[in-house]
N, C-alpha and C positions, 0 to 999 in steps of 0.2 A: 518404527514410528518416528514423524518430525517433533522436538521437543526446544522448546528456546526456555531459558533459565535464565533470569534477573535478580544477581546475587547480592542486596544492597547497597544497589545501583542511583547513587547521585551525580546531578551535575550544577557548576557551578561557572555562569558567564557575566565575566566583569562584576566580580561580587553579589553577584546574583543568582541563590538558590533556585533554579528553576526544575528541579529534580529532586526530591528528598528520601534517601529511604525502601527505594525500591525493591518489592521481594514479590515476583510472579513466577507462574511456570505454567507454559501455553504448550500443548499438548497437538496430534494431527487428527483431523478429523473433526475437528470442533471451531466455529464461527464466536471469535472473541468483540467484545466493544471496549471502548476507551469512552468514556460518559465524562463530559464537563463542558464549563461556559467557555469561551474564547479566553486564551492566558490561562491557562488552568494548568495545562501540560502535558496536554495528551497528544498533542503534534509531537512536539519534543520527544514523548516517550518512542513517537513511530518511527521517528527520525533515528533515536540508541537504537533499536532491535534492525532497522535499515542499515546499522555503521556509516551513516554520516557521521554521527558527533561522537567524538569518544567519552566514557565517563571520567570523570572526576576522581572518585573513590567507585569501587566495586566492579564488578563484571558483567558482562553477559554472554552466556556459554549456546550455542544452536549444536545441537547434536554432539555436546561433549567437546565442544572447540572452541577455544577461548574466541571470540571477536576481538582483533586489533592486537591478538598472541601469534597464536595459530593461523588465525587469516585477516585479511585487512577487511573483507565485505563478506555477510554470508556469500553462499556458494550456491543459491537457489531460490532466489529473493523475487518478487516483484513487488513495484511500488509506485502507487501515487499520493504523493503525499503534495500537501497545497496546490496551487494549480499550475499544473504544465508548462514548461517553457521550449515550446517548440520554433524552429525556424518559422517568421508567418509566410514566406513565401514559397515555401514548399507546400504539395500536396501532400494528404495526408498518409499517405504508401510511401511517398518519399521518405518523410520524416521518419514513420518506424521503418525503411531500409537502413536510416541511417544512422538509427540506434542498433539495429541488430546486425551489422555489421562489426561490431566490437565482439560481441562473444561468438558472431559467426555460427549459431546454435540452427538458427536456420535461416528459407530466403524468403522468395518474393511468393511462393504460393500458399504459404503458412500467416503471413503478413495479409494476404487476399484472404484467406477462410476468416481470419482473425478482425478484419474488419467488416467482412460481410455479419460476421455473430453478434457484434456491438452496434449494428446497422446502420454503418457507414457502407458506401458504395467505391471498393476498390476502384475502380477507373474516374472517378470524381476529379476531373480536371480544377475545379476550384483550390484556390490555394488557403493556407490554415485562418491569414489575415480574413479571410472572408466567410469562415465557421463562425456560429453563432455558439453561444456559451455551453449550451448540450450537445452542438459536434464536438467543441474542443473536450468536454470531459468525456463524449467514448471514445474518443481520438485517447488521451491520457487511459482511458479501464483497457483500452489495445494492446497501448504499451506497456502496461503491468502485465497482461495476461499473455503475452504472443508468445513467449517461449514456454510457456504449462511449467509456470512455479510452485515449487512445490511450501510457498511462504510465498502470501497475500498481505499487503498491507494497502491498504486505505483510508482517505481523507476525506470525510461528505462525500463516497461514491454515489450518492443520490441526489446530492445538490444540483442544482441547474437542468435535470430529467424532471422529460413527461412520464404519464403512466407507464406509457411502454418503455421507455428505458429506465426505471425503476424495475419492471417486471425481467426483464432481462438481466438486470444485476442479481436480483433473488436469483433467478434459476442458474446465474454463472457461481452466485456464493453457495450454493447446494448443489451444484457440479463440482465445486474445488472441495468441498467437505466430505462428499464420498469420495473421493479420488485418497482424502488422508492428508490433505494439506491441511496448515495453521491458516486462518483467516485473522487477520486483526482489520476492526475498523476503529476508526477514531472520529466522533461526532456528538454534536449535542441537539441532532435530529431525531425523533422518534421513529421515521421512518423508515433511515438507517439501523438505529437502535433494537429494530423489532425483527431482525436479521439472525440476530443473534443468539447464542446458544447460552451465554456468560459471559458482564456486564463488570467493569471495573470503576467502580466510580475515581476521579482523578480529581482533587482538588487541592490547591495550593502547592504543586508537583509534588503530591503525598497519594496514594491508593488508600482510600475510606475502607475500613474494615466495613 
């Protein structure tokens, strides 16, 4: 089973606690939230268990492996976190080719399934400059999902969706929950929030008992 451990995990930039204290443990199979207002720290937090930012003081271990000891990034990750920065002049096939072109996990007919299920239209000759705010975030839920991570994390994955691509996020976040993957979302949406299985409240980069 996937298990991530936040062993009193703070960070501090430019004299600024923006992490304090941290003590979780995110389990597979289970759809987590991060709950708070803008600056609270719940990005931040997606960003540690992502290995972008290293901490300060403490650790965080994903399957018994130090992060930033043992390995520089987990080893099974996907992530959107804030909004996407993709080439705008590429299509949007292009751009996830030429992300998964790095770990090479796979090609161009898993990148076509994977946008047809976020209901973009692989052969979509438009380039990203001319996606409207809800192509670019399932352009960005693509690129978390295209290679089947087995570690979700997301940022307002419902921000800027219609119904139906809201309804498409439920059924992908209760496809990666049977499968056994960790879900983390991080939002002060309810309608993200109602995703969820177990709800962290985040404020002043401290976890609210």
């Amino acid at each position: 089973m996937q298990k991530i451990i936040l062993n009193n995990v703070s960070k501090i930039i430019k004299g600024r606690t923006v992490l304090s204290g941290i003590n979780i443990k995110l389990e597979g199979g289970t759809i987590y939230g991060l709950s708070g207002i803008n600056g609270s720290g719940k990005t931040m937090l997606l960003r540690m268990i992502a290995g972008l930012i290293k901490p300060t003081t403490g650790a965080v271990f994903i399957n018994e492996k130090e992060l930033h000891k043992d390995m520089d990034f987990p080893e099974d990750v996907g992530a959107l976190i804030e909004n996407p920065d993709f080439w705008p002049s590429y299509t949007g096939e292009e751009a996830l080719y030429s992300i998964a072109k790095i770990k090479k996990q796979i090609g161009i007919p898993e990148i076509q399934k994977t946008l047809e299920y976020v209901g973009l239209k692989p052969n979509d000759s438009r380039t990203i400059k001319k996606y409207s705010l809800g192509m670019k975030k399932r352009l960005g839920i693509a690129q978390a999902i295209m290679e089947n991570p087995k570690i979700l994390l997301l940022d307002e994955p419902c921000n800027a969706l219609d119904s139906e691509g809201e309804k498409m996020v439920s059924q992908l976040l209760q496809k990666k929950k049977e499968e056994g993957a960790i879900v983390v979302i991080a939002s002060h949406a309810q309608n993200d929030l109602a995703l969820c299985d177990y709800i962290f409240e985040v404020r002043d980069g401290r976890i609210e008992s």
